[in-house]
C-alpha positions as CSV (number, residue, x, y, z in Angstrom):
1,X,-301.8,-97.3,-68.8
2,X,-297.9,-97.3,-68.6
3,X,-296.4,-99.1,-71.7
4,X,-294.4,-102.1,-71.0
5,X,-290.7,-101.5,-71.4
6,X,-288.3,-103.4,-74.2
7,X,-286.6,-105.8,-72.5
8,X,-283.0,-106.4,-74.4
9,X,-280.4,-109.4,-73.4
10,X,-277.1,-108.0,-74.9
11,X,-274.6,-111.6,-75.2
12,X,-270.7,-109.5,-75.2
13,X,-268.1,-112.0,-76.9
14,X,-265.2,-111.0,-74.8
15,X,-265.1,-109.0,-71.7
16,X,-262.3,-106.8,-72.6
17,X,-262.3,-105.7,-76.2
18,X,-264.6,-105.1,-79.1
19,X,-267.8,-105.7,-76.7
20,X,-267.2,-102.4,-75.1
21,X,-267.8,-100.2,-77.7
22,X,-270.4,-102.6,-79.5
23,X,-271.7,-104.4,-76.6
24,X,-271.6,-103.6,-73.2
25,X,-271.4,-99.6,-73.3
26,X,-273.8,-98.3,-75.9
27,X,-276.5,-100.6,-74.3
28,X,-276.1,-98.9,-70.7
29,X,-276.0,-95.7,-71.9
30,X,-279.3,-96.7,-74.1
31,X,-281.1,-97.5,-70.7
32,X,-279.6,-94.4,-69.0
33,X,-280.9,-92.1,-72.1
34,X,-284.6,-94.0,-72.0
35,X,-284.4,-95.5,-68.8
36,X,-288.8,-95.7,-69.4
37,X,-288.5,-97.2,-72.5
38,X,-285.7,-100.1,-72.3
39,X,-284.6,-102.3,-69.7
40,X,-280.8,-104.0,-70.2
41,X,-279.9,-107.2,-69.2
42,X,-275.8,-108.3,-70.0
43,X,-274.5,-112.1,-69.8
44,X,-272.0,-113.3,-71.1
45,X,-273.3,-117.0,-70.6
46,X,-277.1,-116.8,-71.2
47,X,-279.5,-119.8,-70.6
48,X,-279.8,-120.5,-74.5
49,X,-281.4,-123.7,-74.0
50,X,-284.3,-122.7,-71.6
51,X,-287.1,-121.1,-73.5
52,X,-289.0,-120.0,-70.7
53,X,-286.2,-118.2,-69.5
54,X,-285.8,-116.8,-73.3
55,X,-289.2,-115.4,-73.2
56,X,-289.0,-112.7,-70.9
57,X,-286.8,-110.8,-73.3
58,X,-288.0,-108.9,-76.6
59,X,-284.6,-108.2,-78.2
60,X,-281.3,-110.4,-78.1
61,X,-278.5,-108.8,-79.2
62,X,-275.2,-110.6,-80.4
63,X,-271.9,-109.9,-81.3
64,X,-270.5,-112.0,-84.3
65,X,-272.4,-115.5,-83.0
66,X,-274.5,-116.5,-79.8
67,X,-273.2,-119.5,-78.3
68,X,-271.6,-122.4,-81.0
69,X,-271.6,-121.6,-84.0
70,X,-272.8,-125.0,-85.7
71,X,-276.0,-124.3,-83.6
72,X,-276.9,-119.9,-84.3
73,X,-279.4,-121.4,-87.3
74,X,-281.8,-123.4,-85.8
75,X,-281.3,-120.9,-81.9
76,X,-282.4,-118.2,-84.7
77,X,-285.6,-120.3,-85.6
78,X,-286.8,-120.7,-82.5
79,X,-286.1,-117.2,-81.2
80,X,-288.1,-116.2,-84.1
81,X,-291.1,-118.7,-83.2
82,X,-291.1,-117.5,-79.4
83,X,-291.4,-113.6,-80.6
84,X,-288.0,-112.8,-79.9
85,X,-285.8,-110.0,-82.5
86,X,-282.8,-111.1,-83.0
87,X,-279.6,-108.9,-84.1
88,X,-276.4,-110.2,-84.9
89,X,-273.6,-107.2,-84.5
90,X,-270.5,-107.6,-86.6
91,X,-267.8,-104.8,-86.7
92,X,-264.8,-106.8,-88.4
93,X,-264.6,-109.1,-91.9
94,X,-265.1,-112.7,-91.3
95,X,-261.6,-113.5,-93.3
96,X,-259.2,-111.9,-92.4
97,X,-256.1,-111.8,-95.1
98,X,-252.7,-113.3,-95.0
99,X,-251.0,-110.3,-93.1
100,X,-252.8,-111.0,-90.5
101,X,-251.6,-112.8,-87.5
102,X,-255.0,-114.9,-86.9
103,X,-255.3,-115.6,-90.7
104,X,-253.9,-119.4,-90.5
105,X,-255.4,-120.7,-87.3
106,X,-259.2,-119.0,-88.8
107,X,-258.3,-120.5,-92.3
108,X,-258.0,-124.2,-90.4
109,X,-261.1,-124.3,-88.2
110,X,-263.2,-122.5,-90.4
111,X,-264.3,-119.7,-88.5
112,X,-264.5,-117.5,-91.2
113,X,-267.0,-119.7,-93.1
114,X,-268.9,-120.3,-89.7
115,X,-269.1,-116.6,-89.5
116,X,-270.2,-115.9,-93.1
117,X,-273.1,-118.7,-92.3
118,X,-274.1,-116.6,-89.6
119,X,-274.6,-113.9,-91.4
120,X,-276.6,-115.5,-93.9
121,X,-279.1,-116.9,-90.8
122,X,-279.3,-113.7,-89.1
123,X,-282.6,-112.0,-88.3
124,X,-281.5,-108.8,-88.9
125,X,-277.8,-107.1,-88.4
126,X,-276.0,-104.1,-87.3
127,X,-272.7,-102.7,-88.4
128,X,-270.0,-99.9,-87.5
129,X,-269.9,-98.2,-91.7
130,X,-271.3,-97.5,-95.0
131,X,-268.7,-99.5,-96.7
132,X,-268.9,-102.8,-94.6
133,X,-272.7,-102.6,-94.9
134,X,-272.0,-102.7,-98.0
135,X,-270.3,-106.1,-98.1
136,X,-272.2,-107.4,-95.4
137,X,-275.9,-107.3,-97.6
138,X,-274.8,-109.2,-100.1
139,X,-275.3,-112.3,-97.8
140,X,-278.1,-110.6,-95.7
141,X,-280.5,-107.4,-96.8
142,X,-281.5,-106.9,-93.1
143,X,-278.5,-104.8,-92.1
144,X,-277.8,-101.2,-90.4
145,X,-275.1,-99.0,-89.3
146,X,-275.1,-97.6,-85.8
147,X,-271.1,-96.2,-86.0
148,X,-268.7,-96.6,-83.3
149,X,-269.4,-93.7,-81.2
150,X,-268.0,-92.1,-77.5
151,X,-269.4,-91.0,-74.5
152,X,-268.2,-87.7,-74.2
153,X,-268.4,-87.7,-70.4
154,X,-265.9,-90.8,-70.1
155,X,-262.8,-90.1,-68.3
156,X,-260.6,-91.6,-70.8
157,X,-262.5,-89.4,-73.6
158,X,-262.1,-85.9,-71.8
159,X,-258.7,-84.3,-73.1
160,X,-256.0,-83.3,-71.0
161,X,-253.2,-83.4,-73.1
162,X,-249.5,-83.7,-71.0
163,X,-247.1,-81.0,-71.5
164,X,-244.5,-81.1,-74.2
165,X,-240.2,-80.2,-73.9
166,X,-240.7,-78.9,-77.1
167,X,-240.7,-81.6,-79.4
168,X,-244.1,-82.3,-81.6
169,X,-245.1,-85.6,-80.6
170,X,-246.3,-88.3,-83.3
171,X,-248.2,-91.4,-81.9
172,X,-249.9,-94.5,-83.0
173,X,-252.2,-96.5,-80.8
174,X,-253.2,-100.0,-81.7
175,X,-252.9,-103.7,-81.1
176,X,-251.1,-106.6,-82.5
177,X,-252.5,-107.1,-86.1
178,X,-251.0,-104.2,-87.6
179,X,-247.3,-104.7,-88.6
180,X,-248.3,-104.5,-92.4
181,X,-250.1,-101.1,-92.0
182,X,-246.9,-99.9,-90.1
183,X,-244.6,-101.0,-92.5
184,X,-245.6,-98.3,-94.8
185,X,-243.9,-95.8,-92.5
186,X,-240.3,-97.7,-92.7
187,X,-237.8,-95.3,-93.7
188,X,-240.0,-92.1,-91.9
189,X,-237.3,-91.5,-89.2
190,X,-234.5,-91.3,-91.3
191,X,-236.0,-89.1,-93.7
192,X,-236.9,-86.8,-90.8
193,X,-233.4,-87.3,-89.7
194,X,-231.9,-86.0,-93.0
195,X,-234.2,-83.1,-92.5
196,X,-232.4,-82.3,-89.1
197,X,-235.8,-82.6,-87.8
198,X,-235.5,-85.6,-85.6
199,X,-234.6,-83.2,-82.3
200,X,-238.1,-81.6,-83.4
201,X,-240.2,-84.8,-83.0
202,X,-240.9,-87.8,-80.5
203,X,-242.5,-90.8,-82.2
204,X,-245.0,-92.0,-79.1
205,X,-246.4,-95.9,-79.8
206,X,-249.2,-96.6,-77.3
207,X,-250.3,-100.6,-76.5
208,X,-247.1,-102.2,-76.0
209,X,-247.8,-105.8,-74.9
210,X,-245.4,-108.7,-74.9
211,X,-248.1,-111.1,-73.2
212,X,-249.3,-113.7,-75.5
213,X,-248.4,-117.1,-77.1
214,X,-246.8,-118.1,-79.7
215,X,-249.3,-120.9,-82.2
216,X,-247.3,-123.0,-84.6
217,X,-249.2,-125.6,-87.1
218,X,-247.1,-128.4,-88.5
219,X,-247.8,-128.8,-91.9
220,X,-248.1,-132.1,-92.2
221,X,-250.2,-133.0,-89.0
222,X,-252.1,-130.2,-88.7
223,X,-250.8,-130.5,-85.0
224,X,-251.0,-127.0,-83.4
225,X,-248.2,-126.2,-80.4
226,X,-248.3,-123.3,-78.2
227,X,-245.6,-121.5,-76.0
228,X,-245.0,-118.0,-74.7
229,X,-243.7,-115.3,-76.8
230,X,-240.0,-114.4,-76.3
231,X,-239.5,-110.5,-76.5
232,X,-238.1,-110.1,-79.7
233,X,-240.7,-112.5,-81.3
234,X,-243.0,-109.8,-80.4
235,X,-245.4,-108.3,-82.7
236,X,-244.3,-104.8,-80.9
237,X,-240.7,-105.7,-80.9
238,X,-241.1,-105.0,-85.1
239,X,-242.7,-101.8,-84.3
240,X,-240.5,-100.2,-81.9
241,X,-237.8,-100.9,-85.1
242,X,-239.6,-99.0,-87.3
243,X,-240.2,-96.4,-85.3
244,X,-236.8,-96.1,-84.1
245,X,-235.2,-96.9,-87.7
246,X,-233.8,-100.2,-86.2
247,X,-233.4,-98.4,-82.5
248,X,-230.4,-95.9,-84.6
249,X,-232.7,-92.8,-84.0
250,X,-232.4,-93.1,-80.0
251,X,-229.5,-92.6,-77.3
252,X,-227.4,-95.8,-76.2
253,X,-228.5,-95.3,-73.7
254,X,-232.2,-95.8,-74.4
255,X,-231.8,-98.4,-76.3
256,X,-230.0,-100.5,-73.5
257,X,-233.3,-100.1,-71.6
258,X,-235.6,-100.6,-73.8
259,X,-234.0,-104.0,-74.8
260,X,-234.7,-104.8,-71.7
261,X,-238.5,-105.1,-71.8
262,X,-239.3,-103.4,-68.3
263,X,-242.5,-101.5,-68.0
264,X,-239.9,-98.8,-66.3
265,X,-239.8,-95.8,-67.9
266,X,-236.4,-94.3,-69.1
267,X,-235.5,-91.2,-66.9
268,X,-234.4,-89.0,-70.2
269,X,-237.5,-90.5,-72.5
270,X,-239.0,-86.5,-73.0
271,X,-235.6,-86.1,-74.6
272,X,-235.6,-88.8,-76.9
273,X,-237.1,-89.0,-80.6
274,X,-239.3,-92.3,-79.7
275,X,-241.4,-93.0,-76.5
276,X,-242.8,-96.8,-75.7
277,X,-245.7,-96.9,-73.8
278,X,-247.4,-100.2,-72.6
279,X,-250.7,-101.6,-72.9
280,X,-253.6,-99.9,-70.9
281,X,-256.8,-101.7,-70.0
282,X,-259.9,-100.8,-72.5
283,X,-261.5,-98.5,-69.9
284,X,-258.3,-96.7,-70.1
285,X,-256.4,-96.8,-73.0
286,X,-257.7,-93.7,-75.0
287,X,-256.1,-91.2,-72.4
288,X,-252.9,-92.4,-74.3
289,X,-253.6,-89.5,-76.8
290,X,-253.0,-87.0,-74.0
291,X,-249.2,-88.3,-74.7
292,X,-249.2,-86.8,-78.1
293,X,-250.4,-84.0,-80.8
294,X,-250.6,-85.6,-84.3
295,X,-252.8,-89.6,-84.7
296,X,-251.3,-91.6,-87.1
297,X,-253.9,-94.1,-89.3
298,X,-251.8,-95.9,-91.9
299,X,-253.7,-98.6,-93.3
300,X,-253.1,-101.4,-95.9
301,X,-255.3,-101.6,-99.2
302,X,-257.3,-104.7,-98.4
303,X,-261.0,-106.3,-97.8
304,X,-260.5,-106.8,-94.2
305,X,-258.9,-103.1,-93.4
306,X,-261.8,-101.5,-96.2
307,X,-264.3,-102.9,-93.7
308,X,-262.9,-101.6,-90.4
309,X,-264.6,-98.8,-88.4
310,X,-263.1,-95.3,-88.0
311,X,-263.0,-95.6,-84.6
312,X,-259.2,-94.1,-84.8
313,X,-260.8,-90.8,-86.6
314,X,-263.3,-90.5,-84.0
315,X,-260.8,-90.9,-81.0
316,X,-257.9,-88.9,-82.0
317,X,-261.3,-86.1,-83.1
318,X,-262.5,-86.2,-79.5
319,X,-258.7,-85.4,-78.3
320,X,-258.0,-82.8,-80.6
321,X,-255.4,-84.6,-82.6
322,X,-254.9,-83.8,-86.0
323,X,-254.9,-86.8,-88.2
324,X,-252.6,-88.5,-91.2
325,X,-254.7,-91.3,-92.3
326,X,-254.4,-93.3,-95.8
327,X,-256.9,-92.5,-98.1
328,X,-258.8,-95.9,-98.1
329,X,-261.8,-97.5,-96.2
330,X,-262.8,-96.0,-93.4
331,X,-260.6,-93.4,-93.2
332,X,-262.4,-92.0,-96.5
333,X,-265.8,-91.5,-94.7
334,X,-265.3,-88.4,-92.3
335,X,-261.4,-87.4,-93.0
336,X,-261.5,-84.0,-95.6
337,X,-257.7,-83.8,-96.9
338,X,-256.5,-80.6,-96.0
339,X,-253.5,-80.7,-98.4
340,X,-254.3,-79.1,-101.6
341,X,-252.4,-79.7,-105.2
342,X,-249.2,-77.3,-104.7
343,X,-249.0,-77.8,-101.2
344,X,-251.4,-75.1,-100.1
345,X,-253.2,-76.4,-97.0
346,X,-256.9,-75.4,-96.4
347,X,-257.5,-74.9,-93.1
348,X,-261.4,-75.3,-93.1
349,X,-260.6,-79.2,-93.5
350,X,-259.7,-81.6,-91.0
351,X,-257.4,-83.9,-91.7
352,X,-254.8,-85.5,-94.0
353,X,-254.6,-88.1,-96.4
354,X,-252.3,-90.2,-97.9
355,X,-252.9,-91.8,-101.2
356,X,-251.5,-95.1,-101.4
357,X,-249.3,-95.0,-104.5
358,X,-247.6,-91.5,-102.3
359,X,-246.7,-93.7,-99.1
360,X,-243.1,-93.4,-100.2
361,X,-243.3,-89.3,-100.0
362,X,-246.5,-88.3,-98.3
363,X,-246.1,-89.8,-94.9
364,X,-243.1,-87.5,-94.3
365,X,-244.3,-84.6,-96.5
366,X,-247.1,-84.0,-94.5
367,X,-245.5,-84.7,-91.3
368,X,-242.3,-82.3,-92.2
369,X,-245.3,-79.4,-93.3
370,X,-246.9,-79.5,-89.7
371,X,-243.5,-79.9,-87.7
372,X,-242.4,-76.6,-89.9
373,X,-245.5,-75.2,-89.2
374,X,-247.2,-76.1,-85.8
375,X,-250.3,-73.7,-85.7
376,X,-251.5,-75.8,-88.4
377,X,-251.6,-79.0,-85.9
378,X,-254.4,-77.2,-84.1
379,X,-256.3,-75.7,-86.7
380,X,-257.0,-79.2,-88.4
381,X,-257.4,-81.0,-83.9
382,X,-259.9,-78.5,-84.1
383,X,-261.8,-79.3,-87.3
384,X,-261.5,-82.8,-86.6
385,X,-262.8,-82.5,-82.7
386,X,-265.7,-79.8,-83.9
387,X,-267.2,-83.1,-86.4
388,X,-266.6,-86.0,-84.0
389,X,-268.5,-84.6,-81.1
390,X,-271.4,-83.7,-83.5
391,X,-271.5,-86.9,-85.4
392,X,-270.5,-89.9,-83.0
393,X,-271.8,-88.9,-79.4
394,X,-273.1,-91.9,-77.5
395,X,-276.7,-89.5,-77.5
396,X,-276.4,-89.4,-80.8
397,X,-275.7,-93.2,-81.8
398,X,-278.3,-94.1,-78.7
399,X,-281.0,-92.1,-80.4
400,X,-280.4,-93.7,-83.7
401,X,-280.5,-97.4,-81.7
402,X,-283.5,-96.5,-80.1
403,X,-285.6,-95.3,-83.0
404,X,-284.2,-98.9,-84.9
405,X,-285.1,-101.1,-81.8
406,X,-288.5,-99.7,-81.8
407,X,-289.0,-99.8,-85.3
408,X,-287.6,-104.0,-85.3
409,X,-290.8,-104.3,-82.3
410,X,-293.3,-102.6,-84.1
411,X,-293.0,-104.7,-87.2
412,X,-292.8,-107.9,-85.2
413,X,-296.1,-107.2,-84.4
């Protein structure tokens, strides 16, 4: 008799961001790996009131809270008394700190503590690390890491790096919450400059995005207004001046045009010590590390970054980028630091780390010590790329989701 297959209703929370790695993507590729085992359903607005529509599924997966948030408790009860597993999927800290940009407006509707009661009422829960587990099961026992991980067969994952003039290029890919992490490499350019070094280098920032609104909360109110974002209120804006050493590193030329926020690219930008590119779509964006040979990870000391995934690690390892990360977090979990005491480098590691009370000297040590010696930039790529593809596959992660859903319906019943 053929078994009946596990039927899973995976709820995404956005359409365009975090779902897709912890959502959308590792559930298809689940049903494509054990196509007689599990059948995947994905909607984003699920019938959460009908239980005989509910019933049909075995497993409901979540990210951060299904439907309003006041209501996840008692939906949990009742998912529970129809036979249904439940798992919550969480991949950032409820409370964000004071750096970043969300912090007030999740401080003033609560989110964070709506989030935290969510955790508390979940069935069971998955997680990206080690270290957030960690956190997260001292509110709720039932939790398990499946890890970011990449399907090595996607376009945007398969390496095809573009041609260099010459210069070794340095990039950074992110979004919009990370001027504190970046603000530990102020002062980088013009220490590279004083090296005569800066004709070596191109600093390549990946993401730029100048859509968005700007949120202001009158303090006495409580009243919140809203209004576009004006260039140079931009989040990216801050970026592009550290990365240019307030736009001194770069031609007069190029700084003309980049101050006026086209998505045209200068004709002379292979030339220049600092390349903008904007803002890819998520199915996209990775092939942004084809534009450059060394990741930067720098990462402020806090709760909410010692709880992030590694996904940066695993990206710039499926590209063959070597990698300068701070020593902290997640960062910690895979990276070996390649620079010894004495400035020996062992090549058998694969990476580089920066301890946080070296920001001041490290960031441009270690950059300076690959720049001066190139060969080194693959050697580490290579150590990097050979432990990603082994570690965080999609067939790996899917395996270990399998094994977990299976194990979640077998003790159900």
């Amino acid at each position: 008799m053929e078994s009946k297959k596990i039927k899973i209703l995976v709820v995404p929370s956005d359409r365009t961001g975090v779902s897709y790695f912890r959502s959308t993507k590792p559930h298809l590729h689940l049903e494509e790996m054990y196509p007689d085992l599990f059948h995947v359903d994905i909607d984003y607005e699920p019938l959460l009131d009908n239980d005989e529509w509910l019933k049909q599924y075995d497993i409901i997966h979540y990210h951060r809270t299904l439907g309003p948030y006041e209501k996840v408790e008692a939906l949990i009860g009742r998912l529970k008394t129809l036979g249904i597993v439940s798992i919550m999927d969480l991949d950032d800290y409820w409370s964000p700190g004071k750096h970043h940009p969300a912090h007030a407006i999740i401080k003033k509707n609560g989110i964070d503590k709506k989030i935290a009661d969510n955790v508390r009422s979940a069935e069971n829960i998955t997680t990206t690390t080690n270290i957030f587990a960690k956190m997260i099961k001292k509110y709720n026992k039932n939790t398990y890491v499946i890890p970011n991980s990449i399907d090595l067969n996607e376009k945007q994952y398969i390496s095809n790096t573009e041609p260099s003039n010459g210069r070794i290029r340095i990039g950074w890919l992110g979004g919009s919450a990370h001027l504190h992490d970046l603000e530990l490499l102020r002062g980088l350019v013009s220490k590279l400059k004083s090296d005569g070094l800066l004709d070596k280098v191109q600093f390549v920032v990946c993401g730029f995005d100048l859509r968005g609104r700007m949120t202001q909360i009158n303090k006495q109110t409580g009243e919140e207004t809203h209004r576009d974002i004006l260039p140079k209120e931009s989040v990216w804006y801050a970026y592009e001046k550290i990365f240019t050493n307030d736009y001194t590193s770069i031609s007069p030329e190029y700084k003309a045009h980049l101050l006026k926020f086209t998505n045209a690219e200068f004709p002379g930008v292979m030339n220049e010590p600092y390349r903008r590119v904007w803002t890819k779509p998520i199915e996209s964006y990775a092939t942004n590390y084809n534009l450059f040979d060394i990741s930067l990870a720098p990462l402020e000391p806090n709760v909410f970054n010692e709880a992030k995934s590694q996904l940066k690690v695993i990206e710039s390892g499926v590209h063959k980028k070597a990698i300068i990360a701070t020593n902290f977090g997640p960062y910690t979990i895979d990276i070996e630091n390649a620079y010894q005491k004495g400035g020996e480098i062992d090549e058998t590691k694969n990476g580089l780390l920066v301890d946080t009370h070296r920001n001041h000297k490290s960031w441009h040590q270690y950059i300076k010590k690959l720049v001066q010696n190139p060969e080194l930039i693959g050697k580490l790529a290579n150590n990097l790329h050979d432990m990603v593809v082994n570690k965080y596959s999609l067939e790996v992660s899917s395996e270990k989701r399998k094994n977990y859903y299976e194990k979640l319906i077998k003790n159900k019943h």
